[in-house]
C-alpha positions as CSV (number, residue, x, y, z in Angstrom):
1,X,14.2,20.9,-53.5
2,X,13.9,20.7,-49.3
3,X,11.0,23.2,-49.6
4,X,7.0,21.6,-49.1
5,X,3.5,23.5,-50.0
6,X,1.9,24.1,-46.4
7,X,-1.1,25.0,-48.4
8,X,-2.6,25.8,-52.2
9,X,-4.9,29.1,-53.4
10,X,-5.6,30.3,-56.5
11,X,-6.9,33.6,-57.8
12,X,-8.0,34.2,-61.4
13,X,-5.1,33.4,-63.8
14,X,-2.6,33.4,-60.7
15,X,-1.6,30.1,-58.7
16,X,0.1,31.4,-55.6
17,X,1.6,28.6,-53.4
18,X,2.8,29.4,-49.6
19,X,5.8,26.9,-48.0
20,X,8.5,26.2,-46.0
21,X,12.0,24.7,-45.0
22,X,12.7,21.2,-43.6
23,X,14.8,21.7,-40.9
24,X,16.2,20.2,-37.9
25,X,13.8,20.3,-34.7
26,X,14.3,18.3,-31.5
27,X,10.8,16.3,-31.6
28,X,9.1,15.3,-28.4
29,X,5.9,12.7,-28.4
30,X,3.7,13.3,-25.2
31,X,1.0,12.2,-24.0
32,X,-1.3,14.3,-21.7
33,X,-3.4,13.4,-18.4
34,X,-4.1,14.7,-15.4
35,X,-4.0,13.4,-11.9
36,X,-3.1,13.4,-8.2
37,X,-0.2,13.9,-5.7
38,X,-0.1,11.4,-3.0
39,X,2.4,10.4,-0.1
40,X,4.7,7.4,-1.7
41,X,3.7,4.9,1.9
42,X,0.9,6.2,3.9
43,X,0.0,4.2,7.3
44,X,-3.8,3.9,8.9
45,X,-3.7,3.9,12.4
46,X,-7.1,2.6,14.2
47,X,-8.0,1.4,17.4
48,X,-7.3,-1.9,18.7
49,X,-9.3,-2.1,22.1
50,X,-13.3,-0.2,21.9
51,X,-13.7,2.7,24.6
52,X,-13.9,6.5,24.8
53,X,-10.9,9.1,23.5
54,X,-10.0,10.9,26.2
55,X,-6.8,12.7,25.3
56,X,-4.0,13.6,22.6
57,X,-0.8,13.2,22.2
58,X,1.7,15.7,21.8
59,X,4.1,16.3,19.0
60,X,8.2,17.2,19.4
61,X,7.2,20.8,20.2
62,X,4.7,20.1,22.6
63,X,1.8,20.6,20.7
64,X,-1.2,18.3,20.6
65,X,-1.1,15.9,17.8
66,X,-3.7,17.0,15.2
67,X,-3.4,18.1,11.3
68,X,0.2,18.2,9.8
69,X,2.2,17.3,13.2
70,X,5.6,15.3,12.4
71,X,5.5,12.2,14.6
72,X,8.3,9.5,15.4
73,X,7.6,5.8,15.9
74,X,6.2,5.4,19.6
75,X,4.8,8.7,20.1
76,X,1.5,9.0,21.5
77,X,-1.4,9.7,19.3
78,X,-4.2,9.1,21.6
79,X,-5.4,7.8,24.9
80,X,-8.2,5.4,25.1
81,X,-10.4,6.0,28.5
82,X,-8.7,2.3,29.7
83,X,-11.3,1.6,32.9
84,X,-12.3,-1.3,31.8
85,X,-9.4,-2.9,30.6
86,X,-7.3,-1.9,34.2
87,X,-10.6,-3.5,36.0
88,X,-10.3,-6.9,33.0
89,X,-6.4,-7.2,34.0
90,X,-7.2,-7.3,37.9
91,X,-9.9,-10.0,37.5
92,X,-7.4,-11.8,35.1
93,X,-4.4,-11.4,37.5
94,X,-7.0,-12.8,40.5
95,X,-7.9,-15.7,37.7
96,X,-4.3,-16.5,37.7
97,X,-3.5,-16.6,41.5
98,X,-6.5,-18.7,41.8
99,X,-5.2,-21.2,39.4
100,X,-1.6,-21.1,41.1
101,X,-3.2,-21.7,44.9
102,X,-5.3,-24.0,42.9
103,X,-2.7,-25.9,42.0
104,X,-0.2,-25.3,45.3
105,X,-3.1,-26.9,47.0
106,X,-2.6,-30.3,44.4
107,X,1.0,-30.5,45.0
108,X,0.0,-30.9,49.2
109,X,-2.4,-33.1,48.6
110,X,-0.3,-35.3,46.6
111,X,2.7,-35.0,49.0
112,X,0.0,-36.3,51.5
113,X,-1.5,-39.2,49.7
114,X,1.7,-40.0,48.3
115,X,2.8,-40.9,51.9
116,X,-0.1,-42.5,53.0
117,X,0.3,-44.5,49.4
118,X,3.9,-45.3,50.6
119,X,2.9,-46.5,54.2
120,X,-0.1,-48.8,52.5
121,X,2.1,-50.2,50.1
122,X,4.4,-51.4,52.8
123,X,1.6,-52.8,54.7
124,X,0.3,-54.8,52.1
125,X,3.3,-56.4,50.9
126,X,3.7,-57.6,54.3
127,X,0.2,-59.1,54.4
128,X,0.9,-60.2,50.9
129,X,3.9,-62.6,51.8
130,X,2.0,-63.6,54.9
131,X,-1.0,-64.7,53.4
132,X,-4.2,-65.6,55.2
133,X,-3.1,-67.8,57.9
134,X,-3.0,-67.6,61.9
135,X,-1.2,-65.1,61.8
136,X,-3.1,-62.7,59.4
137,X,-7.4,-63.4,59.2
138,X,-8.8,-62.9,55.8
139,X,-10.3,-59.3,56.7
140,X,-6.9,-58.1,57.5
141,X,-5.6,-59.3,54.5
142,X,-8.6,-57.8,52.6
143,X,-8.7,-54.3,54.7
144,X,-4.6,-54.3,53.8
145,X,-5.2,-54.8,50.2
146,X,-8.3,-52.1,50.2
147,X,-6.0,-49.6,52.2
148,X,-3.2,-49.8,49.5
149,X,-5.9,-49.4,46.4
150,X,-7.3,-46.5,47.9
151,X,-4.4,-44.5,48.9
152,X,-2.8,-45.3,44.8
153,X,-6.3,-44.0,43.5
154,X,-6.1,-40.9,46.1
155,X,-2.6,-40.7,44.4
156,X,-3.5,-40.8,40.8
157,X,-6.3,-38.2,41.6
158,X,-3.6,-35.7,43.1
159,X,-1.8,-35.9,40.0
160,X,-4.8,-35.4,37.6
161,X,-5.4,-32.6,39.8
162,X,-1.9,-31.1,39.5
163,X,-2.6,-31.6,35.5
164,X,-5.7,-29.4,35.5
165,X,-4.0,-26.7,37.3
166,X,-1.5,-26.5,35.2
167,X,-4.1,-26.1,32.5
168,X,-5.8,-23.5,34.1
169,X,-2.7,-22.0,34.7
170,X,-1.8,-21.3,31.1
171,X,-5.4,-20.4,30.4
172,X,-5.2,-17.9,33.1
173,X,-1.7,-16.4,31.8
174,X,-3.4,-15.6,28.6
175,X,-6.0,-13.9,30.1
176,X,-3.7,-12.3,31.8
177,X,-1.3,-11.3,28.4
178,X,-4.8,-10.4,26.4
179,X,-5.6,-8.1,28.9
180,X,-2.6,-6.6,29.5
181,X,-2.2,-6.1,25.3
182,X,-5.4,-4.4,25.7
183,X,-4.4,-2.1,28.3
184,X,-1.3,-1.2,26.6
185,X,-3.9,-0.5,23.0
186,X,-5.3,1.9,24.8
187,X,-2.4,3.8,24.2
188,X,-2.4,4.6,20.6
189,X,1.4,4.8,19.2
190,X,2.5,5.9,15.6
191,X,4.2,2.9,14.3
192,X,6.7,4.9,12.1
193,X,8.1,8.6,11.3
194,X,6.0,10.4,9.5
195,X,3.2,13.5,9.3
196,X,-0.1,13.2,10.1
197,X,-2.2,13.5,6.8
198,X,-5.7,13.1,8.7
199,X,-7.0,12.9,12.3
200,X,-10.8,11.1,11.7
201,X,-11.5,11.1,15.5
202,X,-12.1,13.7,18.6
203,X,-11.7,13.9,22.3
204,X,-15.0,11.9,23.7
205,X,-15.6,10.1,20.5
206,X,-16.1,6.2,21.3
207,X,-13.9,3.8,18.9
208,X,-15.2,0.7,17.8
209,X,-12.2,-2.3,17.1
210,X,-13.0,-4.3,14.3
211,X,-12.4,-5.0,10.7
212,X,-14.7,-2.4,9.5
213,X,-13.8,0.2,11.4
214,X,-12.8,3.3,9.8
215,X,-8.8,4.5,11.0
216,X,-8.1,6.8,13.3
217,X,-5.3,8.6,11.8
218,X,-3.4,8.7,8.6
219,X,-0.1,9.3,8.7
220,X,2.4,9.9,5.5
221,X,5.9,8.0,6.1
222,X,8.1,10.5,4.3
223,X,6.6,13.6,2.3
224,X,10.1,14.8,0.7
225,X,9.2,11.9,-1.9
226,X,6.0,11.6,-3.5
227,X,3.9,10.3,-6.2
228,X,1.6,11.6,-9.1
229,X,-1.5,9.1,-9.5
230,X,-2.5,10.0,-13.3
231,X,-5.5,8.6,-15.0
232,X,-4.0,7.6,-18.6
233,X,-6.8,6.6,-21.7
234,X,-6.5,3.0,-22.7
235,X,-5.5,4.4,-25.9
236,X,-2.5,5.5,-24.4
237,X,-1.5,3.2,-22.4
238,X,0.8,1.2,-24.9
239,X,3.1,3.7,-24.9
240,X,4.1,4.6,-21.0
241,X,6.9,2.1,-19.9
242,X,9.1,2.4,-16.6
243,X,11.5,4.7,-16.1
244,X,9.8,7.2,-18.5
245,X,10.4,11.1,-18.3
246,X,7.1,13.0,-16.7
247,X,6.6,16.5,-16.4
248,X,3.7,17.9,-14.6
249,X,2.6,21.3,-13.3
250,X,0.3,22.2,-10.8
251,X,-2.5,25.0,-10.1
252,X,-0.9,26.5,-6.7
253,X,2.5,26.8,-8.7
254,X,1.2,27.4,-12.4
255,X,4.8,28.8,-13.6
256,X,6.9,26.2,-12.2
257,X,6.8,22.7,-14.0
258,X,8.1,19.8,-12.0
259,X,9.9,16.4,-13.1
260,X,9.3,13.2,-12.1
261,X,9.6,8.9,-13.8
262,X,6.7,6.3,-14.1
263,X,7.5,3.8,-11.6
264,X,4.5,1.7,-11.6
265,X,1.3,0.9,-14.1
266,X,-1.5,-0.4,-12.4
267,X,-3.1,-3.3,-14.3
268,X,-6.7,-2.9,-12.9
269,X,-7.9,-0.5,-15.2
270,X,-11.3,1.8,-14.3
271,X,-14.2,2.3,-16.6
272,X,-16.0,5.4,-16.7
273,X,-18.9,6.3,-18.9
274,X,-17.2,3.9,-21.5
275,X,-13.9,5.1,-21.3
276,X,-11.5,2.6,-20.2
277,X,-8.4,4.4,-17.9
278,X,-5.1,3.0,-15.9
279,X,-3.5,4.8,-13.3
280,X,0.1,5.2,-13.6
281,X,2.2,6.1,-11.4
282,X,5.0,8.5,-11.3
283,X,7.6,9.1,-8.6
284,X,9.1,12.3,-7.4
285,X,11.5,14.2,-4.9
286,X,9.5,17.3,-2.9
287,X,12.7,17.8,-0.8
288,X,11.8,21.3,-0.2
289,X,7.9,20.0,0.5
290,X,6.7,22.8,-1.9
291,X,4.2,20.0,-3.1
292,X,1.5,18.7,-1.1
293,X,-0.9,15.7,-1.1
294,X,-4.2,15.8,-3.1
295,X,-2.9,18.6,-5.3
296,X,-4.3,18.2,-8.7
297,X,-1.6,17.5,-11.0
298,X,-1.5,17.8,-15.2
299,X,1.0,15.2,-16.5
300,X,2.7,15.5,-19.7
301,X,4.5,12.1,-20.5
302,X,7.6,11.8,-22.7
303,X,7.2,8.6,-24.9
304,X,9.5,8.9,-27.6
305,X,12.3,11.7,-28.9
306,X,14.1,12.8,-31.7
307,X,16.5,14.9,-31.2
308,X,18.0,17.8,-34.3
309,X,15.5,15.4,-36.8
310,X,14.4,16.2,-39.8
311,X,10.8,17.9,-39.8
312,X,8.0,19.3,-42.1
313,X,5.0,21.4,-40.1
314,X,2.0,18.4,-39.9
315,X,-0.4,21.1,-42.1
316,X,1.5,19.8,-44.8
317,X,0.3,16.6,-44.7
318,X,-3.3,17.8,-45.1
319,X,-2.7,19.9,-48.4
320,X,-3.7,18.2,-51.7
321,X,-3.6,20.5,-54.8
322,X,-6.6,20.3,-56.8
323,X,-4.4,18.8,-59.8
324,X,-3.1,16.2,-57.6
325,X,-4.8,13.3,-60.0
326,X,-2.8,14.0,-62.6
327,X,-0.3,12.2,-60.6
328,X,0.2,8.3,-60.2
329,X,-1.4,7.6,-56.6
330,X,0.3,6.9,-53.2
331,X,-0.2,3.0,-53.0
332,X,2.6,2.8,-50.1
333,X,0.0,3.0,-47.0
334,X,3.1,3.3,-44.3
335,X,3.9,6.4,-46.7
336,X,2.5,10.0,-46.6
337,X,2.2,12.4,-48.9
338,X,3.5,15.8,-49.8
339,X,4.1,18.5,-52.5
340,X,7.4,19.8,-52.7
341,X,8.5,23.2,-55.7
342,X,11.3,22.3,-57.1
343,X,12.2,24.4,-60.5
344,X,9.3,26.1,-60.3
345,X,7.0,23.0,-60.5
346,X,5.5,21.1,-58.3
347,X,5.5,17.5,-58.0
348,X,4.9,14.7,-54.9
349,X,7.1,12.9,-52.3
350,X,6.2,10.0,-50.2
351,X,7.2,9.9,-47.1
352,X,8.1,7.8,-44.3
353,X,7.3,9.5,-41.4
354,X,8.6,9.3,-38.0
355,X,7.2,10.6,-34.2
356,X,5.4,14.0,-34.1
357,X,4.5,16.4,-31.2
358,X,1.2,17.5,-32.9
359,X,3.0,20.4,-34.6
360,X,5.5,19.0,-36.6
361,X,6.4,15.2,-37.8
362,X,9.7,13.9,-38.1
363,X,10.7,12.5,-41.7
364,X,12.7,9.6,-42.0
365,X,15.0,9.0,-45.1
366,X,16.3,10.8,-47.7
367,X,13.4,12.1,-49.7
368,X,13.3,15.3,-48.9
369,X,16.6,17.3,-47.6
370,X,17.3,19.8,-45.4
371,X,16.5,23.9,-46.6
């Protein structure tokens, strides 16, 4: 009864009819793309400050930073040539000292004109609660009250003085803090542990700092865990979640088949001569660093899987005797059809089918068993 027709012939008088068992399979659904290793974090390190390269740094063993070196955080990558920065700091420095005599001169003055201030102050409130009389003529009194109007003006000016030192001051200390940042960015420093993926720049080669400027290095934070960048076909899509099972391979080690989980799907999706594709990507440990980045990679997704379940080979699902009309149609569309022998004739099932590999399909219920 479990047996199915695979296929149909007939020779003169003779029907001859090849099948098989159902049996138990473990069924896998996969999905196939291909794609690229990459470091998990990558950093771009570029210049800060414009000027010449006139040096490397060295790595742990001594060796000048370049392709592949292992870095920590704060080594030296490269030297800027930092001429004119040192000459920017001096004048800055100079700005600054200026501004402080600048303002050292202020507070004399106004120690100064504060006294006088004092002295005319007195002087007038004795003419004041004298008054013009005998003993005090009208220009005294006036010269008295002039005397004490000046020396509060001279006063208030000292101060305003002291204020706009002050100001220039703090305008000079941030000359002085800008270029002293510049100085030190002409010291280019990894900002974490990590390998250097790509060095874009050589010894006389002059850096330009700005936004558009192209980095300097690139530098992988930690290659003993990587990711797979695979181009999966809209079509597809729908059926990658997180946390799936991925098994890839790649062409430097054909024989050896790696494992890794989707971690990420990428929702800004890529079109390419009509064809519609997300990148997906999946996480793995290179402990040993067998793998590197930009290796070509061919994915093979686990989506779904059915494990000891009841199959039939899919070329059974294509075979259709030629006296299948005589037999009431499928009208079931979630149902699929087959021909199963059973006491020597041969009559249909309709089947609810389950996940195939491409191979073989899994059946679900109980319409055909097992044998």
């Amino acid at each position: 009864m479990g047996a199915y027709f695979a296929f149909f012939a007939k020779g003169g008088e003779s029907v001859v009819f090849k099948t098989a068992k159902v049996e138990n399979r473990d069924i896998v659904l996969t999905i196939d793309a291909t794609g690229t290793l990459e470091a998990e974090d990558f950093i771009e390190v570029g210049a800060r400050v414009s000027g010449e390269i006139v040096s490397f740094g060295k790595d742990k063993e001594g060796k000048i930073i370049d392709y592949s070196s292992e870095v920590k955080e704060g080594d030296i990558l490269a030297l800027i040539d930092d001429e004119i920065p040192r000459s920017d700091l001096l004048e800055a420095q100079a700005g600054l000292d200026s501004a402080k005599a600048t303002k050292a001169q202020a507070q004399a003055e106004l120690l100064e004109n504060q006294a006088t201030y004092n002295q005319a102050y007195r002087d007038w409130k004795r003419a004041e609660q004298l008054g013009v009389s005998e003993a005090l003529s009208q220009s005294s009194y006036d010269s008295y009250l002039a005397s004490y109007e000046a020396a509060k003006a001279r006063v208030e000016t000292s101060k305003a003085k002291i204020i706009q030192a002050d100001a220039q001051i703090v305008q000079a200390e941030a000359s002085v803090n800008t270029a002293k940042r510049n100085l030190d960015y002409c010291v280019i420093k990894s900002p974490v542990d990590g390998v250097v993926l790509d060095r874009m720049v050589s010894i006389g080669q002059t850096v330009v700092s700005n936004m558009s400027a192209s980095s300097l290095f690139l530098i992988a934070t930690d290659l003993k865990r990587m990711e797979a960048w695979a181009s999966v076909n809209e079509a597809d899509i729908g059926y990658i979640k997180k946390g799936q099972k991925v098994h890839f391979t790649v062409d430097a080690f054909p024989n050896k088949t790696f494992e890794g989980i989707v971690q990420k799907i990428r929702l800004n999706a890529t079109m390419s001569q009509n064809v519609v594709t997300y990148v997906v990507e999946v996480v793995f440990d290179n402990k040993d660093l067998l793998l590197f980045p930009y290796l070509t990679a061919n994915l093979n997704f686990e989506v779904a899987r059915a494990d000891k379940a009841k199959c039939i080979p899919n070329s059974a699902l294509h075979f259709t005797p030629d006296f299948a009309s005589a037999f009431p149609e499928n009208k079931d569309a979630s149902k699929s059809r087959v021909w199963v022998l059973s006491g020597g004739s041969v009559e249909p099932r309709d089947l609810t089918l389950g996940i195939s590999d491409g191979i073989f399909t899994q059946v679900l219920g109980d319409e055909l068993k097992i044998g």
